[in-house]
N, C-alpha and C positions, 0 to 999 in steps of 0.2 A: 446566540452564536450564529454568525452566519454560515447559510450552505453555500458551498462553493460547485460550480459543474465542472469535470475535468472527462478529455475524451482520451483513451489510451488505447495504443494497438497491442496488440500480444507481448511483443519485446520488451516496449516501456513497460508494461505490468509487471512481468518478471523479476527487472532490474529494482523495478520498485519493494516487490515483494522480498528479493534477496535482502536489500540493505535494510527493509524494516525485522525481518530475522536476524540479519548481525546485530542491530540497535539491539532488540529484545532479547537474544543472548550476552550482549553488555551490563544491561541492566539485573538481567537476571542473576547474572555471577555477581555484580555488586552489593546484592542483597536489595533491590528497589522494585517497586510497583511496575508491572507491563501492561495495567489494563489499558492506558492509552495508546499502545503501540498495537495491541489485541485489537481493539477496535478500530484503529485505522488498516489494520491488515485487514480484517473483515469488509469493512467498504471498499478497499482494493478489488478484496476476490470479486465477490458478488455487483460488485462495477460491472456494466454491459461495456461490452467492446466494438466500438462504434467504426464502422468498414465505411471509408472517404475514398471517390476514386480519384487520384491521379490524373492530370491529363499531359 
């Protein structure tokens, strides 16, 4: 599988981590597996947050 690098600022993280938590409470009322959603939340968090300035 390939890695992919993605740079996020605070906000995008957030937005990202909210909908990967509605996804995984989806799945989970369905009665289905979340450990790919577990896991992609996980590389979310612990993603560094890479500070780009502006000009």
């Amino acid at each position: 599988m390939k890695k992919t690098k993605f740079y996020l600022n605070a906000e995008e993280q957030r937005y990202i981590l909210h909908s990967l938590n509605a996804l995984k409470t989806k799945l989970h009322s369905e009665g289905q597996y979340t450990d790919t959603v577990d896991d992609a939340m996980l590389s979310v968090i612990c993603g560094k947050i890479k500070r780009v300035k502006i000009a």
